[in-house]
C-alpha positions as CSV (number, residue, x, y, z in Angstrom):
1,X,0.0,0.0,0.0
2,X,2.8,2.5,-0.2
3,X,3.6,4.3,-3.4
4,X,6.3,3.1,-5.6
5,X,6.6,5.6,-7.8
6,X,4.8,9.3,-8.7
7,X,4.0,11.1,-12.0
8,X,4.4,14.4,-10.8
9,X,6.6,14.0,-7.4
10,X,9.8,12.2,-6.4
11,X,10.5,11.3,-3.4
12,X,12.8,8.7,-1.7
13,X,12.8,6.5,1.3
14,X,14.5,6.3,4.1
15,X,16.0,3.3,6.0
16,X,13.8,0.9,7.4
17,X,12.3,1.3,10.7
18,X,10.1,-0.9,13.4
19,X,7.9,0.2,15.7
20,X,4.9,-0.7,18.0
21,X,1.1,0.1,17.3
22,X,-0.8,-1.8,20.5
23,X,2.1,-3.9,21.3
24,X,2.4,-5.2,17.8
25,X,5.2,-4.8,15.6
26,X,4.7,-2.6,12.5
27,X,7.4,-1.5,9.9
28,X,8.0,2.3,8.5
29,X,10.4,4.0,6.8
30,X,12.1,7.2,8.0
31,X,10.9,9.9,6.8
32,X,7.1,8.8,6.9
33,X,4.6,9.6,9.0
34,X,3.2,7.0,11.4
35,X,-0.1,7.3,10.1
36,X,1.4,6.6,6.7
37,X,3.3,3.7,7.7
38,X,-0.1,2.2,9.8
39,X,-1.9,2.1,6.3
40,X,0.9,1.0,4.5
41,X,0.4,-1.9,7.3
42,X,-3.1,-2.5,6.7
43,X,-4.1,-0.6,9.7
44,X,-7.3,1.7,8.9
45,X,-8.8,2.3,12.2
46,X,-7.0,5.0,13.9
47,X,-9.8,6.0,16.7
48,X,-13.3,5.8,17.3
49,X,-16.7,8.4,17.7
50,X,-17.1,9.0,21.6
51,X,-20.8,8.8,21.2
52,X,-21.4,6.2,18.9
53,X,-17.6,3.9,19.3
54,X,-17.9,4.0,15.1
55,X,-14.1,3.7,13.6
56,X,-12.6,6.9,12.3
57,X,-9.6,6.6,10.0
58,X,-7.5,9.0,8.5
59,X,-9.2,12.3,7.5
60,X,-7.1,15.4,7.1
61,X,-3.4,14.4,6.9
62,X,-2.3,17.7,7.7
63,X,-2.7,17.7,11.1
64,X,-6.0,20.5,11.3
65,X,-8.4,17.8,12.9
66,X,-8.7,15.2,16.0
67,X,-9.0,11.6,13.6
68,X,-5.6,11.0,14.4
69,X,-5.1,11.8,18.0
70,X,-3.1,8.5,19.7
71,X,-0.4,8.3,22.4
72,X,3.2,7.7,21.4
73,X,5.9,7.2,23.5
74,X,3.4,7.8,26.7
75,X,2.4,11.0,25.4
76,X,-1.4,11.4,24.4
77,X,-2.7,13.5,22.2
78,X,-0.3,13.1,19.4
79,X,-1.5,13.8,15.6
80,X,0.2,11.1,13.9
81,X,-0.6,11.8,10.4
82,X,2.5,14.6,11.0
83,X,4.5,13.0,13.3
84,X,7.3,10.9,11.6
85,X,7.9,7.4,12.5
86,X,10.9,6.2,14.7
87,X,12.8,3.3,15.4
88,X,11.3,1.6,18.4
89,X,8.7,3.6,18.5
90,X,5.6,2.9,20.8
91,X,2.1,3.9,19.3
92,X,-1.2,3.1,21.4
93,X,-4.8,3.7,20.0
94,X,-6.2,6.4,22.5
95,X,-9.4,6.1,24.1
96,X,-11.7,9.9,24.1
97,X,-9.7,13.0,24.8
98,X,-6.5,11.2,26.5
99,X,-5.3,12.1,30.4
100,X,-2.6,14.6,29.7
101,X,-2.3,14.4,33.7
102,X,0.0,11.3,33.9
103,X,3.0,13.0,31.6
104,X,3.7,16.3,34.5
């Protein structure tokens, strides 16, 4: 699911990189996003409606809405469709707004 080649851009990748998404492992390359690298994995559902627990994926990409929100590294609240992906990285799907109060 990644793009091998573009028309119009050129771009190329980085070494590659593992990581966790809920304690599995997932592969990236450096220089990608982690939401990039979760679909490249096969991994669509990135959080869920409060009200209704429906799955939300990847909407924006640009970091302007709240689809994305996950905690990485122990930190909630990260968007991860512009946070780039790191070697032994840990990435948890977050449940509503996150508790900021455990990282101060």
């Amino acid at each position: 699911m990644r793009l091998e080649q573009h028309p119009i851009l050129e771009f190329s990748r980085g070494e590659k990189v593992s990581f966790t998404f809920n304690g599995q492992p997932v592969e990236g390359y450096e220089g990608e996003t982690v939401a990039a690298a979760l679909h490249a994995a096969g991994i669509r559902k990135l959080s869920e409606s409060q009200r209704f627990h429906r799955a939300r994926g990847l909407f924006c990409a640009i970091g302007n809405c709240s689809s994305c929100l996950m905690k990485v590294d122990g930190i909630p609240n990260v968007k991860i469709c512009v946070t780039k992906v790191k070697e032994g990285m840990r990435v948890e799907e977050q449940k509503g707004k996150g508790d900021t109060s455990e990282i101060y």
